[in-house]
C-alpha distance (Angstrom), angle and dihedral (degrees) to the residues before:
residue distance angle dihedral
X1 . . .
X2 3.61 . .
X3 3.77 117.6 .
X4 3.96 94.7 -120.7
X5 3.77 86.0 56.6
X6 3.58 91.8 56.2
X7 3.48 103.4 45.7
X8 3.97 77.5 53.0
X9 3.92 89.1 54.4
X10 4.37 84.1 46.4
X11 3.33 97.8 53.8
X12 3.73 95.6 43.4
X13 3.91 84.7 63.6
X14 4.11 88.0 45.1
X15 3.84 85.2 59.2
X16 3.93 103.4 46.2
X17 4.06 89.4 43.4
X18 3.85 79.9 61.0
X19 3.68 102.5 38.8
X20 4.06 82.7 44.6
X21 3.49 82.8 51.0
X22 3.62 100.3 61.4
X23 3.65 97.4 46.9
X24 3.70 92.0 51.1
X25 3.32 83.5 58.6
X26 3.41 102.7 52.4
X27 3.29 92.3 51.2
X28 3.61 100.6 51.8
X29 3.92 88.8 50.7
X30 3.60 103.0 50.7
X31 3.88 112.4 9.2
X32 3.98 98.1 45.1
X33 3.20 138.9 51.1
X34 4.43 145.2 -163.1
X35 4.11 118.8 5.0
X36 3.73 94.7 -13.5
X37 3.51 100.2 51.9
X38 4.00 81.8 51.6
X39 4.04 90.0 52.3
X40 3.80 87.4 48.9
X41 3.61 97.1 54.9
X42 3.71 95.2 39.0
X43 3.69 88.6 61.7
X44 3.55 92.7 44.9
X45 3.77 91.9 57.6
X46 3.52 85.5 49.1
X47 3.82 98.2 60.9
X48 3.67 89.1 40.6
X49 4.07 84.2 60.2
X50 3.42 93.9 49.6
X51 3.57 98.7 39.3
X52 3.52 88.7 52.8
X53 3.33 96.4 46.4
X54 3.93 88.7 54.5
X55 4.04 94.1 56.6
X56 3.59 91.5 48.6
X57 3.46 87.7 56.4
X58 3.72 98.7 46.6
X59 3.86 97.9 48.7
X60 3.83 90.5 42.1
X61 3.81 97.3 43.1
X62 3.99 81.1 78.1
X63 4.20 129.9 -126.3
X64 3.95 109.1 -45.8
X65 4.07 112.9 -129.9
């Protein structure tokens, strides 16, 4: 596999940590409620961190040859 292809593959796992993200969020806000609603979004901020963190690294790693 050609490295192109998998910083592809990366950055498709940068965009569902967000998108799972947002929906954790959601959920936390408006569906649940006391300490597990505060677990929920906790780990929701958490994969928008790292998801973050993995597009940042994908658009400044530079073009691949």
């Amino acid at each position: 596999m050609s490295e192109s292809m998998l910083n592809m593959y990366i950055s498709f796992g940068g965009i569902i940590f967000l998108f799972l993200a947002i929906g954790l969020i959601l959920l936390s806000r408006y569906k649940l409620k006391g300490v597990f609603a505060g677990i929920v979004a906790f780990l929701a901020y958490i994969f928008l961190v790292v998801g973050g963190l993995i597009i940042f690294y994908i658009v400044f790693s530079g073009p691949t040859g």
